[in-house]
N, C-alpha and C positions, 0 to 999 in steps of 0.2 A: 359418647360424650363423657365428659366429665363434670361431677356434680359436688358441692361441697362438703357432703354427708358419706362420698367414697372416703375409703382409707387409702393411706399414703403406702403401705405397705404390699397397696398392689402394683402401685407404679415404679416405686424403688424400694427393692428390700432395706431397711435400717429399722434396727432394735430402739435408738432417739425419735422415731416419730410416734407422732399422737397417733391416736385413734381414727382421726376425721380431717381432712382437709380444711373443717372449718375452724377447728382448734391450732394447728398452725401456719395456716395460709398457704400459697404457692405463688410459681411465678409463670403467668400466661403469658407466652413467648408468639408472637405473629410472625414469621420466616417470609418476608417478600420475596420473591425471585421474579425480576424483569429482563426481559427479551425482547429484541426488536429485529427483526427478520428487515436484510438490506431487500429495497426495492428500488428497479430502476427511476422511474418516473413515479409521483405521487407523491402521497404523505407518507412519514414512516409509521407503521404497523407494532404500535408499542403491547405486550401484552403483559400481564401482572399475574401471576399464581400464589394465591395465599394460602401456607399451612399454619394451622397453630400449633404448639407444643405446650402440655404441662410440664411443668417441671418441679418436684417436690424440694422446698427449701420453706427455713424458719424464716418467715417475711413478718418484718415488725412496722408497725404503724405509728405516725406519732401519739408521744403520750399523752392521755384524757385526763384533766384532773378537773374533780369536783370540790368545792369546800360546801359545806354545809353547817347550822346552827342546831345544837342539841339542848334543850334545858331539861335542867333534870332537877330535882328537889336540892341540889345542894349548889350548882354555879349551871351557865350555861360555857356549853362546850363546843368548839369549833373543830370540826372532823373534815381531815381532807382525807379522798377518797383518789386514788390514781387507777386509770385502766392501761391495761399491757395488750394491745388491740394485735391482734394475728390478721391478715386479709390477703388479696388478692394485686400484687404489683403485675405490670404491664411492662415488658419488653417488646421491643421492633431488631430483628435484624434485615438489613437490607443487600439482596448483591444480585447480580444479573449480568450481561453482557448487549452491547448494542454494535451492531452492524452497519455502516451504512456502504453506499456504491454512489461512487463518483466519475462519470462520462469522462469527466478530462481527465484523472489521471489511469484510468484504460487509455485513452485515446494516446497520452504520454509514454507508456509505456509501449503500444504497437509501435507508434516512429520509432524509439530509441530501438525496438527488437529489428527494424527493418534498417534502421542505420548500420548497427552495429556488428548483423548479420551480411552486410552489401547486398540485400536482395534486389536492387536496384539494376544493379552490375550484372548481377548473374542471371537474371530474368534475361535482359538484354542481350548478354552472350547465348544465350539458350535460343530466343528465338534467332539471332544471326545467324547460328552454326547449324540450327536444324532443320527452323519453319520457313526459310526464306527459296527453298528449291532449288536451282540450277546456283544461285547468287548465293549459298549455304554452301554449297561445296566449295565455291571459289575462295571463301572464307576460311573454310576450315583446311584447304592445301597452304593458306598465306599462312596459316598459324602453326600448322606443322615444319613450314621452311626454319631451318636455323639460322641465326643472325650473327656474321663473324664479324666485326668490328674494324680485323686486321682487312679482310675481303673488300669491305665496304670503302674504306680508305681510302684503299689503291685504287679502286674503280674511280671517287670522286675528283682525286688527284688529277685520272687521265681526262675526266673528261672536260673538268677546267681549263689543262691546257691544250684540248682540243677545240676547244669556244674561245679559246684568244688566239688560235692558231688560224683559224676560222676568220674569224675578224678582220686578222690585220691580213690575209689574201685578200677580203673585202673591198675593203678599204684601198686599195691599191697594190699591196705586195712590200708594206712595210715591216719587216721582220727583224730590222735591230733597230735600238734605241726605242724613246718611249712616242707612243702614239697619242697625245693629250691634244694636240693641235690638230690630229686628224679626225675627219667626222665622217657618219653615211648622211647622206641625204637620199633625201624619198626617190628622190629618177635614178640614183646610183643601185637602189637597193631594184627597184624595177628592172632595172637592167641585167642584173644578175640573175634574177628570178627569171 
């Protein structure tokens, strides 16, 4: 520790200090440092570490002044007397960091990672194409087929006017002009079948 009868000259070299700490004072500095360690659930867990520091400096105090009354065989005389007081000033520095955890913005942050990622999707394609067994293959020969658009076309084309070609034998064997007026009824279609 530090006492007021050490010299300054052990703590900081300079040739301008006294002899004694108590002849020109210092400054006793307290260093707070606060921490709070995040916890899920609970209260937060604040903790405090306090260092002191001396610090060697000319600390002045306010000035003392005394008057006093002198008489003396020839007048009475009025003496002020002032003190030039050295002591002991008090500093605080204060710093730390504080941590906390909040469930909803974890909780925020997984949706957006599973959004963003499509884990949704590809969980879903994974079990179709691999876990689903005989009905995994079927899947995954439909996904390897290539899709021509031009192919596709032509097939829907033919089979349109194979289902009006269809029809209008149906119906009777009406093949020109338009059939709006013509209808199946249920013992027609029976009949057919």
């Amino acid at each position: 520790g530090t006492t007021l009868d050490d010299n300054p000259q052990d703590v900081t070299p300079d040739e301008t200090f006294a002899s004694h700490l108590r002849t020109m004072g210092f400054v006793l500095q307290f260093n707070l440092d606060y921490t709070a360690a995040p916890r899920m659930f609970g209260e937060l867990n604040v903790e405090c570490v306090i260092k002191t520091e001396v610090r060697v400096a000319w600390v002045a105090l306010p000035l003392v002044t005394f008057r006093s009354q002198m008489v003396t065989p020839h007048a009475e005389v009025s003496i002020d007397t002032v003190l030039r007081r050295r002591g002991v000033a008090v500093a605080a520095r204060v710093k730390g960091s504080f941590k906390t955890f909040e469930i909803s913005r974890t909780v925020n942050a997984l949706v957006n990672f599973i959004v963003l990622f499509h884990l949704p999707l590809q969980f879903t394609q994974i079990v179709s194409l691999y876990l689903l067994g005989i009905v995994s293959e079927i899947y995954r020969r439909a996904r390897r087929t290539r899709l021509s658009a031009y192919n596709h076309f032509q097939h829907a084309i033919t089979r349109t006017i194979m289902a009006e070609t269809s029809f209008r034998g149906i119906v009777g064997g009406v093949f020109k002009g338009r059939i709006s007026g013509v209808g199946l009824t249920p013992r027609g279609l029976l009949d057919h079948l």
